[in-house]
C-alpha positions in Angstrom: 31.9 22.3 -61.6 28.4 23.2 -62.2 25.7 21.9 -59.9 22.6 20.2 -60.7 20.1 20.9 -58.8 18.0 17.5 -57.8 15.1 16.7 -60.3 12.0 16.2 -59.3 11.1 13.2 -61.8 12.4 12.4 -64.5 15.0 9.1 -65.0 17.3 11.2 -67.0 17.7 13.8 -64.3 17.8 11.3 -61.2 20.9 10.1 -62.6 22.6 13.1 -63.7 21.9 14.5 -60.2 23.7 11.1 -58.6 26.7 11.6 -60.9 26.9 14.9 -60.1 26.3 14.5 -56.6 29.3 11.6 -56.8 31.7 13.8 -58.6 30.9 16.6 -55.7 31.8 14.3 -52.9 35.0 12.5 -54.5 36.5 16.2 -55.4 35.7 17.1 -52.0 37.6 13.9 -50.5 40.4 14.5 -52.9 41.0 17.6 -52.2 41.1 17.3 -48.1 43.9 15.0 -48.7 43.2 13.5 -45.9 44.0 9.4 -45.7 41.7 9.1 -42.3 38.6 10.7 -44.6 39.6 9.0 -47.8 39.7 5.5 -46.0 36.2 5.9 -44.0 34.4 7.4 -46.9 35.6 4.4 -49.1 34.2 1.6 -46.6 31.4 3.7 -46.4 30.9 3.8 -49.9 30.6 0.1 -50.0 27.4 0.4 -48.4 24.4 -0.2 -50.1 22.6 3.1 -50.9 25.3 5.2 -49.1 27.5 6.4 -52.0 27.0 9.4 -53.0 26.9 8.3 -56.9 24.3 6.3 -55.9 21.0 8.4 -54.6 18.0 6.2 -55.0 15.2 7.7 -55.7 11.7 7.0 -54.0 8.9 7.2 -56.5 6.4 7.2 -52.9 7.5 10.0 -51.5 8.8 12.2 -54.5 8.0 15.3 -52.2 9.5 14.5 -49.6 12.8 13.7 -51.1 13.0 16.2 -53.3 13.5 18.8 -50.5 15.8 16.6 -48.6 17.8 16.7 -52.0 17.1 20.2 -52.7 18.7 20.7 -48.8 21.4 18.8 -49.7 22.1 20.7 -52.6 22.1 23.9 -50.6 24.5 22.5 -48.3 26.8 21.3 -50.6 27.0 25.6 -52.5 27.4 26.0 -48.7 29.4 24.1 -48.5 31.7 25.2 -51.0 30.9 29.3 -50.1 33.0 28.1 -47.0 35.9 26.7 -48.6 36.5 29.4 -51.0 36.5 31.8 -48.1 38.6 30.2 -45.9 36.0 29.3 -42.6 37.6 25.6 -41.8 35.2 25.4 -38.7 32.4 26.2 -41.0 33.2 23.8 -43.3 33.5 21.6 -40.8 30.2 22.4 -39.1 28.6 22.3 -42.1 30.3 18.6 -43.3 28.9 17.4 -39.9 25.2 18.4 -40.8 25.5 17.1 -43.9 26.3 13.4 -42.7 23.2 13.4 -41.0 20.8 14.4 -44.0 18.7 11.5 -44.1 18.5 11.0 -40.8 16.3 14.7 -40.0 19.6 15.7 -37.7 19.6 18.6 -36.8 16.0 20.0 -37.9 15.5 23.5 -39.7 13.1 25.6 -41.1 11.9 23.7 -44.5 12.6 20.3 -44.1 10.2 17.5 -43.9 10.1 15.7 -40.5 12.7 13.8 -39.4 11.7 10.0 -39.7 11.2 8.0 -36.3 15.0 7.8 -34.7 16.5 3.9 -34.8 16.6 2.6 -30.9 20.1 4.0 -29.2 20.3 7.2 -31.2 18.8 9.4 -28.8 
């Protein structure tokens, strides 16, 4: 699979990253065979604006998400660079961080700030 990097703004390209971005996460599920993550991700997809096939696009802050997608994207070749050679706790590590995208967890060198933390989240 070939990766899309995210576009910066043009319909055509929101929606071919999302796809692509969709297709990236369900090979990645299906390929853990793992019924634990294949049951969580799927009552997680059901949430709105939480599947992967279904990145929404903020015509406000166009900068801003387009390098919290273009991070994503890097994770995901990262993510990937891992599997094919074999590091499980990086993969893992690296699966971890990438839950917590769009929350600003954990912070690094160029990424926008992380927005204002929801009470009890410490």
């Amino acid at each position: 699979m070939r990766f899309s990097q995210p576009a910066r703004s043009t319909a055509r390209g929101e929606t071919r990253y999302a796809a692509t971005n969709g297709r990236f996460h369900a090979m990645i599920v299906e390929a853990a065979h793992n019924l634990a993550v294949s049951t969580a991700l799927a009552l997680n997809d059901k949430l709105p604006f939480v599947a992967p096939g279904t990145v929404v696009f903020d015509k406000t802050a166009q900068e801003r998400q387009f390098m919290m997608l273009s991070y994503a994207h890097r994770q995901h070749h990262a993510i990937v660079g891992a599997l094919v050679n074999g590091e499980g706790v990086r993969v893992e590590a690296l699966m971890k961080e990438h839950t917590h995208i769009f929350e600003g967890e954990p912070e690094s060198p160029g990424r926008p700030p992380a927005p204002e933390r929801r009470q009890g989240r410490g």
